[in-house]
C-alpha positions as CSV (number, residue, x, y, z in Angstrom):
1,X,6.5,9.8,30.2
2,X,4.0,10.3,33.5
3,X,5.3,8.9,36.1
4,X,3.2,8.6,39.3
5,X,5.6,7.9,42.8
6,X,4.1,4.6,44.6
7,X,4.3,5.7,48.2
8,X,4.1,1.6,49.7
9,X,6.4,0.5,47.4
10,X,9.4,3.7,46.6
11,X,9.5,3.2,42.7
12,X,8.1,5.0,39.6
13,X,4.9,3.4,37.7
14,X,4.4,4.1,34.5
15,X,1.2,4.1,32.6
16,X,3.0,2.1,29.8
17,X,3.3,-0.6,31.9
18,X,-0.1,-1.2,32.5
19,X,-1.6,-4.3,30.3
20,X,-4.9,-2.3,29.5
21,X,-2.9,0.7,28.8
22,X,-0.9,-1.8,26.1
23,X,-4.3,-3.2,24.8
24,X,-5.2,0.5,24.5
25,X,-2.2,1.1,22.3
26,X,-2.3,-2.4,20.5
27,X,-5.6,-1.6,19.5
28,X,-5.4,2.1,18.3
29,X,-2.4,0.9,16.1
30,X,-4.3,-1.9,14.4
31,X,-6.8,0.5,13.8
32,X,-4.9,3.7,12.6
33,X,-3.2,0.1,9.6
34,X,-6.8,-0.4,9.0
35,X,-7.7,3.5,8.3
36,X,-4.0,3.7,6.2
37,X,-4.5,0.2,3.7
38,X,-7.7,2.1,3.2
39,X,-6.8,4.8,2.3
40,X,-4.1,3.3,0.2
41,X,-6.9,1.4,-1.2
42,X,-8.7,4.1,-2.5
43,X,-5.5,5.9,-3.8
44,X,-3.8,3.2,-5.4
45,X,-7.2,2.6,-7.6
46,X,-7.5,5.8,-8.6
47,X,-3.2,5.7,-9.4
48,X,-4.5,2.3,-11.8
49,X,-7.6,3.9,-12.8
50,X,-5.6,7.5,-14.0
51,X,-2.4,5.5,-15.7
52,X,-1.4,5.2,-19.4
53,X,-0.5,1.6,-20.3
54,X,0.6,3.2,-23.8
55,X,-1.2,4.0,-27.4
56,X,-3.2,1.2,-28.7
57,X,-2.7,-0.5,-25.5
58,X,-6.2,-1.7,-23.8
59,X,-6.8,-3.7,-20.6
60,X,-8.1,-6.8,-21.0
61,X,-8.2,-7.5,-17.0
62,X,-6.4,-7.7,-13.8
63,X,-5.8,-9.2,-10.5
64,X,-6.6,-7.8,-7.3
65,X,-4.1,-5.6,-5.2
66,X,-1.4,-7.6,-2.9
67,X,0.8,-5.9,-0.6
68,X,2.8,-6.9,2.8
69,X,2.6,-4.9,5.6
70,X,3.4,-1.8,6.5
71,X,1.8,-1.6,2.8
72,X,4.4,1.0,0.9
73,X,4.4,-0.9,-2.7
74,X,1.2,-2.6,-3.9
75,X,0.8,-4.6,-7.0
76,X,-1.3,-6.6,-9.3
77,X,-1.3,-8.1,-12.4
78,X,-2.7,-7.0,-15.6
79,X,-4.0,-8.2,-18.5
80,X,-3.2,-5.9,-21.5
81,X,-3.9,-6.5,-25.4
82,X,-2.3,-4.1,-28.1
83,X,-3.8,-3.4,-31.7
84,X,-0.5,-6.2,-33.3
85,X,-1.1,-9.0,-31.0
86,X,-3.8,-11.2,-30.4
87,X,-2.8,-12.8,-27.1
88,X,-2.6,-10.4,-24.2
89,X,0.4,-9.5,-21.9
90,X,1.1,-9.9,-18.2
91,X,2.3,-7.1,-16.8
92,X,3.0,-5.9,-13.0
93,X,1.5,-3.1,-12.0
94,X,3.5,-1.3,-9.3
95,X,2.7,1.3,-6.6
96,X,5.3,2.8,-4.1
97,X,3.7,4.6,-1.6
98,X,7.0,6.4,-0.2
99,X,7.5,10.1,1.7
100,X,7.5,11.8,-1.6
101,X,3.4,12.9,-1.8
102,X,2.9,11.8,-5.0
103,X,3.0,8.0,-5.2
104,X,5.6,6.2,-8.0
105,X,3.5,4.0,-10.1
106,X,5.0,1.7,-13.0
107,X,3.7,-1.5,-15.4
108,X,6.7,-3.5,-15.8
109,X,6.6,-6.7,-18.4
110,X,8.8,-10.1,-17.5
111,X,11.4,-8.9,-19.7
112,X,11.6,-6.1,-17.7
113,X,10.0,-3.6,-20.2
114,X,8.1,-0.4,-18.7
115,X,4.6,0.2,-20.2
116,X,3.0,3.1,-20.0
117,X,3.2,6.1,-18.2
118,X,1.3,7.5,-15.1
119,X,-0.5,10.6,-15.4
């Protein structure tokens, strides 16, 4: 930490102190969430793009992505019909962004069955 002696007064400032300093710093943190869910964005479509919802398993739509801040796990629902059914299945898709560098990503049904695989 800088600190700078105030002659007049005999105490330490300190540039964290300072309210524009603290905008400064508000500001670069909502931008560096801004550049990360972006980022995110484009990783956890490509995830959903690149994963295997199983053989004879086709995707018949989906929701868009929801996640909570700081943003680790992202989800949405989708839509999937298989060759034996004629309605289609709900299923959560799952992304957990994490300190491991390759995200984990899983479809999970309300039974609590895992489709798929990711690849």
């Amino acid at each position: 930490m800088n600190a700078i002696q105030n002659p007049t007064q005999g105490h330490a400032l300190c540039a964290c102190d300072d309210p524009a300093f603290k905008a400064q710093i508000a500001g670069l943190q909502a931008m560096t969430a801004t550049l990360n869910n972006s980022a995110r964005h484009c990783e956890a479509d490509s995830i959903y793009q690149n994963y295997c919802f199983g053989d004879g398993v086709q995707v018949a739509g989906q929701d868009g992505w929801e996640y909570t801040t700081p943003g680790d796990v992202w989800t949405r629902k989708v839509y999937v019909e298989t060759e034996d059914s004629e309605t289609s299945q709900k299923l959560t898709f799952t992304i957990r962004f994490g300190a491991s560098p390759t995200p984990e990503a899983y479809a999970i049904d309300s039974k609590g069955n895992i489709w798929g695989t990711q690849e």
